[in-house]
Backbone as CSV, one residue per row, in Angstrom:
resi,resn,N_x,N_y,N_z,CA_x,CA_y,CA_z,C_x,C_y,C_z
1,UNK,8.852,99.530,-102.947,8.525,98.683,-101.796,9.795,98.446,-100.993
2,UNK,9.485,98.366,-99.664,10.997,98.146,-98.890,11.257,96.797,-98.587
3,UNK,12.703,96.675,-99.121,13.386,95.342,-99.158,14.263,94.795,-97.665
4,UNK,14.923,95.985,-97.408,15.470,95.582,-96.098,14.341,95.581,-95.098
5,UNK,15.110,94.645,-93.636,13.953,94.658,-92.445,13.731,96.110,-91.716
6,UNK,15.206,97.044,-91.953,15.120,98.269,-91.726,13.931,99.088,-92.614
7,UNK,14.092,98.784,-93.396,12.884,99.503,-94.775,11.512,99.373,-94.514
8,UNK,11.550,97.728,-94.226,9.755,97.481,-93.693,9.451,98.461,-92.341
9,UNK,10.467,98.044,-91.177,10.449,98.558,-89.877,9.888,100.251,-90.195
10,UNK,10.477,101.040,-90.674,10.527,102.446,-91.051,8.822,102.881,-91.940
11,UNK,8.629,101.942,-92.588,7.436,102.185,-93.475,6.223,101.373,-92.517
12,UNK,6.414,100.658,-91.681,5.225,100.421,-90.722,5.564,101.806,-89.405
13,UNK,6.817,102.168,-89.221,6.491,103.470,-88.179,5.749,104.399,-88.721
14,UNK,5.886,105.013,-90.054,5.601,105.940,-90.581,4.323,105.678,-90.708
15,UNK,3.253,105.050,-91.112,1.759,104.595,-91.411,1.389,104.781,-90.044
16,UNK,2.284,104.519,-88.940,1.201,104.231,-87.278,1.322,105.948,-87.166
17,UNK,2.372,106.482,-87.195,2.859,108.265,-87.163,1.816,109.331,-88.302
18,UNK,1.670,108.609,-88.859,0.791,109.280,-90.034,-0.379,108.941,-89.657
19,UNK,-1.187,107.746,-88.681,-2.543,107.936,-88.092,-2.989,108.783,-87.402
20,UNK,-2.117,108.994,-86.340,-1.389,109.682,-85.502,-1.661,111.220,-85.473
21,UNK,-1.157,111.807,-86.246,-0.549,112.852,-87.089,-2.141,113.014,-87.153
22,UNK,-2.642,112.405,-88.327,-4.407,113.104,-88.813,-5.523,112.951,-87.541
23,UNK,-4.840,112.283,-86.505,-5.830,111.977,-85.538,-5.841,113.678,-84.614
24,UNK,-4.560,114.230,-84.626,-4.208,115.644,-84.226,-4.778,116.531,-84.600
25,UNK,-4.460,116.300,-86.175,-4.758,117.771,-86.808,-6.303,117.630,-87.049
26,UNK,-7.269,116.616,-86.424,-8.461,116.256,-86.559,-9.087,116.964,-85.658
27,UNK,-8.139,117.208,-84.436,-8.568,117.951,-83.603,-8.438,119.256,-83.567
28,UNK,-7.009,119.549,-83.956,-7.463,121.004,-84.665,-8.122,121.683,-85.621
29,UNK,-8.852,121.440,-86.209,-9.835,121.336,-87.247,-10.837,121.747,-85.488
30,UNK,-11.381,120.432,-85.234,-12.524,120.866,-84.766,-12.317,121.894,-83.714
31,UNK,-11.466,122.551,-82.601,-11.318,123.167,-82.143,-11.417,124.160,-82.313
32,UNK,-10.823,125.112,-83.998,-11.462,126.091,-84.671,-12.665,126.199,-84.930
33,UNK,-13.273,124.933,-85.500,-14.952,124.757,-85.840,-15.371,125.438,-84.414
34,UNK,-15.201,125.120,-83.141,-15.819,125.108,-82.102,-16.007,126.535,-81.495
35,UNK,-14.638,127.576,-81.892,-14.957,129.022,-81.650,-15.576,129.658,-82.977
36,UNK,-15.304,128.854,-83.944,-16.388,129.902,-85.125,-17.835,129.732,-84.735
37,UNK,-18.428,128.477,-83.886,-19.319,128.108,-84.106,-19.767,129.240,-82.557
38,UNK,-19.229,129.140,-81.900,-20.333,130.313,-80.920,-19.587,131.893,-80.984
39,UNK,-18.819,132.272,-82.268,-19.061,133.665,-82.759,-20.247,133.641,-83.350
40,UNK,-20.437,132.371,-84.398,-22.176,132.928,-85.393,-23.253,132.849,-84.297
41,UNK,-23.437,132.096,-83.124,-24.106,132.136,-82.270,-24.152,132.967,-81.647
42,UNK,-23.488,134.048,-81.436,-23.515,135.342,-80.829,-22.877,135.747,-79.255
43,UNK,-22.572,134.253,-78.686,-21.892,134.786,-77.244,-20.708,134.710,-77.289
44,UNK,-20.513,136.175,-76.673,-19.032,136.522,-76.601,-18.771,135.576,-75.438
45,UNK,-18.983,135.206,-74.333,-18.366,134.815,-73.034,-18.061,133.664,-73.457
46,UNK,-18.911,132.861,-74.119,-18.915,131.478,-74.555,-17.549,131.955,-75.618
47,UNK,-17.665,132.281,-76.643,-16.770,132.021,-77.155,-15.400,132.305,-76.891
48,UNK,-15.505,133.435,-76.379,-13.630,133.967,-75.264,-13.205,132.493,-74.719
49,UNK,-14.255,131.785,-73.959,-14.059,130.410,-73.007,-13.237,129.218,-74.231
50,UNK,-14.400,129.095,-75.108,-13.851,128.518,-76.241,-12.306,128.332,-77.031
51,UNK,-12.092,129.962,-77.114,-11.232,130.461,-77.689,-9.668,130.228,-76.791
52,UNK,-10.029,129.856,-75.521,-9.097,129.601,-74.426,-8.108,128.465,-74.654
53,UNK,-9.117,127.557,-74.690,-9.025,125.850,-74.743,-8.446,126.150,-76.002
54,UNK,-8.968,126.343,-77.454,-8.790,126.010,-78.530,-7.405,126.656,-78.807
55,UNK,-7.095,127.491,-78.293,-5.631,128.408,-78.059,-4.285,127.068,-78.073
56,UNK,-4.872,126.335,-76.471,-3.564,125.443,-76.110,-3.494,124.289,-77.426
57,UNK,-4.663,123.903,-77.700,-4.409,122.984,-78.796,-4.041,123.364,-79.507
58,UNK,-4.123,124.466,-80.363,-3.176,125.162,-81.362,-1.712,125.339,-81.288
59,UNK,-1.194,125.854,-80.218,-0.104,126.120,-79.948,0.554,124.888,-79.434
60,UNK,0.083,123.851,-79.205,0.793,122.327,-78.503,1.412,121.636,-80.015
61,UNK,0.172,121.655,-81.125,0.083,120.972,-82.298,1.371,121.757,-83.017
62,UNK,1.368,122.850,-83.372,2.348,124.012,-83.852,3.964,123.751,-83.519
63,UNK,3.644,123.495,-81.934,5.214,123.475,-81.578,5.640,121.885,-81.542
64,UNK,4.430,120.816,-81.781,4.811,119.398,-82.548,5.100,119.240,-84.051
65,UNK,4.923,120.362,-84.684,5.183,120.531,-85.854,4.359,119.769,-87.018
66,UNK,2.581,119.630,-86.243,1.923,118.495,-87.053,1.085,120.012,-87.930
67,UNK,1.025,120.936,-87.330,0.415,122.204,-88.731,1.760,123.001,-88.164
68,UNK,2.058,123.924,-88.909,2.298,125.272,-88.898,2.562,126.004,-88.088
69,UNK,3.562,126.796,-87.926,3.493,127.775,-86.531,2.397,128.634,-87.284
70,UNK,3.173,129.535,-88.241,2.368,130.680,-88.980,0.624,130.201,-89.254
71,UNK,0.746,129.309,-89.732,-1.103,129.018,-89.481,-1.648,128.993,-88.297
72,UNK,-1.153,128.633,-87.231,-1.608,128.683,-85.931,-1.999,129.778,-85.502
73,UNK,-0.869,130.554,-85.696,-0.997,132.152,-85.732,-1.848,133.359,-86.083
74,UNK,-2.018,132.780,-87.719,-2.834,133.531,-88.607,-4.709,132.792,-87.853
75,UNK,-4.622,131.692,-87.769,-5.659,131.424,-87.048,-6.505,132.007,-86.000
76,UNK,-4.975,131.715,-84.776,-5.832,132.632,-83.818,-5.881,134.200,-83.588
77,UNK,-5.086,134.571,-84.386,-5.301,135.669,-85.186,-6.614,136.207,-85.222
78,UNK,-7.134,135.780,-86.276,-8.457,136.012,-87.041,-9.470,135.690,-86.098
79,UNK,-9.253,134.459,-84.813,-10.313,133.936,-84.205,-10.337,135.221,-83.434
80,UNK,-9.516,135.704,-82.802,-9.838,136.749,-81.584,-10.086,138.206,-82.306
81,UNK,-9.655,138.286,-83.462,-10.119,139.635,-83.971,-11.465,139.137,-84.499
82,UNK,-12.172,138.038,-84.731,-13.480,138.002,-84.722,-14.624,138.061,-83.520
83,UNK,-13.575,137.721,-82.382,-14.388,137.657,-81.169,-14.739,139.094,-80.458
84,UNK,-13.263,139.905,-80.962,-13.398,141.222,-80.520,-14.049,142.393,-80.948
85,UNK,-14.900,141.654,-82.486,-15.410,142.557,-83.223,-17.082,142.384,-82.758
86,UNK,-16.942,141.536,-82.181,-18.472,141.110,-81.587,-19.014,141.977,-80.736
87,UNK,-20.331,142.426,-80.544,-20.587,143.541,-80.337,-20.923,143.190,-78.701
């Protein structure tokens, strides 16, 4: 438990930064959900559109350092080689 006022100060930033933080990567989560979800649906246009948007949030979150560069990557990765495999 933190004893100094510096200690408390630091452990109440970190709890508001750590809401914060999952409130982000909450969104990246669903942003992926959102282009997997109109590949199984079948439109390519829709999902390219999708895949647009869900791009900048990936790459904003990545270079905040709240996921991963390399997951970001491997992500949209996989999202556009799924979109491109669409017939």
């Amino acid at each position: 438990m933190a004893n100094s006022a510096q200690a408390k100060k630091r452990a109440r930033q970190a709890a508001h930064q750590r809401l914060h933080n999952m409130a982000q990567r909450s969104e990246y989560r669903t942003a992926v959900k959102k282009v997997q979800k109109a590949i199984v649906a079948g439109d390519k246009t829709e999902a390219q559109s999708v895949f647009q948007l869900s791009m900048s949030v990936m790459d904003s979150l990545a270079d905040k350092r709240i996921v991963h560069k390399n997951k970001a990557a491997r992500q949209k990765s996989r999202l556009s080689a799924a979109i491109k495999a669409m017939a």
